[in-house]
C-alpha positions in Angstrom: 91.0 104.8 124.4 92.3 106.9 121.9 95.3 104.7 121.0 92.5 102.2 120.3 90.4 104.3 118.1 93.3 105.3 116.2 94.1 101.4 115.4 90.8 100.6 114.3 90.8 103.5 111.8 94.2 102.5 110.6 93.0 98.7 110.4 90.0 100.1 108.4 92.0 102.5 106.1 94.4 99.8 105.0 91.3 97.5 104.6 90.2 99.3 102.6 92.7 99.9 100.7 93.2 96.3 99.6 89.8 95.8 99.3 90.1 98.8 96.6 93.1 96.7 94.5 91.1 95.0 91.5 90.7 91.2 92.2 92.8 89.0 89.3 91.2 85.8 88.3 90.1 83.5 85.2 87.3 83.3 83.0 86.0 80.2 82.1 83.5 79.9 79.3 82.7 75.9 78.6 80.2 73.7 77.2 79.6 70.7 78.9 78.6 67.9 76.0 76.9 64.1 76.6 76.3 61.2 74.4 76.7 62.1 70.5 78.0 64.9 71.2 74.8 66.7 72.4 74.9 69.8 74.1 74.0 69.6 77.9 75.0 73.2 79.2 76.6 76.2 78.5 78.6 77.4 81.1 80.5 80.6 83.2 82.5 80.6 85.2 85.2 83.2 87.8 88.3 81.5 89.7 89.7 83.5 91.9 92.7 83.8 94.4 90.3 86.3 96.7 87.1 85.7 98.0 85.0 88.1 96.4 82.5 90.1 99.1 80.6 92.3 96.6 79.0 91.7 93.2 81.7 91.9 90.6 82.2 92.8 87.2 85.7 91.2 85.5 86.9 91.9 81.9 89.2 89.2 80.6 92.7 89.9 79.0 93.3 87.6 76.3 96.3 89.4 75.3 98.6 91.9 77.6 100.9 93.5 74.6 99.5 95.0 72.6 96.3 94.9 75.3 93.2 93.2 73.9 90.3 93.2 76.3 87.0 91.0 76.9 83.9 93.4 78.6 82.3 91.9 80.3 81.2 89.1 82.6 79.6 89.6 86.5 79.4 87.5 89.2 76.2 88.0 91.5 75.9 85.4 93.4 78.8 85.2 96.2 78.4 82.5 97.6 81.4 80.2 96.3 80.8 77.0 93.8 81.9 73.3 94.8 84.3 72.2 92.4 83.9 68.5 93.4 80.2 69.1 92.8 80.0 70.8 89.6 82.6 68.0 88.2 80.1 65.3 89.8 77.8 67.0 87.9 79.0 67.1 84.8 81.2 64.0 84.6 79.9 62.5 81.5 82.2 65.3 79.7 85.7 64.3 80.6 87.4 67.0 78.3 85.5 69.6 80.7 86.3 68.0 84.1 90.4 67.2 82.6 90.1 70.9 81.8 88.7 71.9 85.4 90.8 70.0 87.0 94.0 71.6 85.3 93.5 75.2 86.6 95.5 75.8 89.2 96.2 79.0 91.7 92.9 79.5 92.7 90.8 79.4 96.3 87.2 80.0 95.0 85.3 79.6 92.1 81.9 81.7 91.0 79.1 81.3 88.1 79.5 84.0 86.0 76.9 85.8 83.8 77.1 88.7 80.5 77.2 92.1 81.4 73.9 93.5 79.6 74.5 93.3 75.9 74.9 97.2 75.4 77.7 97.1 77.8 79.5 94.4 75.6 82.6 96.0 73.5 83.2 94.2 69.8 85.8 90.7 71.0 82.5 90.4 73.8 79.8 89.9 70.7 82.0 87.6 68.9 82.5 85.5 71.7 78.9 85.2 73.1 77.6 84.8 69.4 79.3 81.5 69.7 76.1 80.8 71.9 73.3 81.2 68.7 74.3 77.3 67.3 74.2 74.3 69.5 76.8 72.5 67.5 79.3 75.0 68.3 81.3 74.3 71.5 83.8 76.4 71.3 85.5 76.8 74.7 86.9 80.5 75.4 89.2 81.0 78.6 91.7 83.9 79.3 92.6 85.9 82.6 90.6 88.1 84.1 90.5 91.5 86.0 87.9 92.9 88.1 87.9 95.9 85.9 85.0 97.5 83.4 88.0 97.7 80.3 87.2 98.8 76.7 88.2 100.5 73.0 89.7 103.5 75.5 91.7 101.0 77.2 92.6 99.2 73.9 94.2 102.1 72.7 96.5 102.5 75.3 97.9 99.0 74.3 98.7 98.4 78.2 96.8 97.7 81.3 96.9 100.8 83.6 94.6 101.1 85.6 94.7 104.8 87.6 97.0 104.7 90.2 97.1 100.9 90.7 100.6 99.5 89.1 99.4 96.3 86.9 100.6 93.8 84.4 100.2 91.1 83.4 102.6 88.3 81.5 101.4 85.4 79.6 103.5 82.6 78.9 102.8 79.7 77.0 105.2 75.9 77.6 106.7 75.0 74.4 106.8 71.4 75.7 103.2 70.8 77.3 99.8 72.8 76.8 100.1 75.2 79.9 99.5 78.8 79.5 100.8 80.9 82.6 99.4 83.8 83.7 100.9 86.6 86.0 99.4 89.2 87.5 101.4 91.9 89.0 99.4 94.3 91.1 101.6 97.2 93.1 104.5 95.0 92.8 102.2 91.7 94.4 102.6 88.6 92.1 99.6 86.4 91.4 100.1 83.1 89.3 97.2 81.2 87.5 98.2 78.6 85.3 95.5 75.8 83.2 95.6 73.4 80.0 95.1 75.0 76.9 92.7 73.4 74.4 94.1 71.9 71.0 93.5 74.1 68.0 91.9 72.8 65.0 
């Protein structure tokens, strides 16, 4: 009986303990438009490797070196999204759905939603002001960390977070539009990888 006891409390030690290693992921931040170019939604979205089992707060990582940071974007609801749905959905935008359809690495998918507006660092304004004009569709997308990071952060021009060993490499192809990110938590790759949208 007490060999038992002792397994469960190892078992729930080293659960939590992985449960306690921030969660890597994207950040999706599209516009979905229709006929004339009309704006039909604005959307959020969290791809994931893990299944999240708590509310969640990520900051993206547009840049690892020197570190640039995102704060923030949450996801509430848990229950995961269905890809094949929300591409049904939103069909009549084919530059969203080729876009969707090119992330790759990822198990689940969540709606996002802003952090409270006096939580948002400078890089989070700029990007949600986008949001004021209709005619604006700027897409934003970058990899994410579940992770409150700001200006402190910034100014260490790295990602450390505490005790947890993390970076993260971003790669770019020089003959197709794929940006590559990995993630490298306590010496655990993750790999996301997704189009990147043409500059004008």
């Amino acid at each position: 009986m007490k060999i038992w006891a002792a397994i469960l409390a190892l078992t729930a030690v080293t659960g939590a303990q992985a449960q306690n290693e921030p969660i890597v992921g994207l950040w999706e931040k599209l516009t979905v438009g229709g006929p004339g170019g009309a704006l039909i939604a604005r959307t959020n979205y969290i791809f994931t490797k893990t299944r999240l089992d708590q509310e969640t707060v990520f900051s993206a990582v547009p840049d690892a070196n020197p570190l640039s940071v995102v704060c923030c974007v949450k996801v509430k609801n848990l229950t995961p999204l269905d890809l094949k749905a929300v591409l049904a959905k939103y069909q009549m935008d084919e530059e969203f759905v080729a876009h969707m359809k090119s992330i790759k690495g990822t198990n689940f998918m969540y709606e996002a939603v802003p952090v409270p507006k006096a939580e948002w660092n400078g890089l989070m304004t700029t990007i949600m002001d986008i949001d004021k004009n209709d005619d604006d569709h700027s897409p934003y997308n970058a990899p994410a960390i579940s992770a409150r990071l700001g200006d402190k952060d910034e100014k260490l021009r790295k990602l450390e977070l505490g005790p947890t060993k993390t970076k993260l490499k971003i790669t770019y192809g020089k003959k197709d539009n794929k940006a590559v990110y990995e993630f490298t938590i306590n010496n655990k790759k993750t790999v996301f990888s997704e189009d990147t949208f043409p500059t004008e």
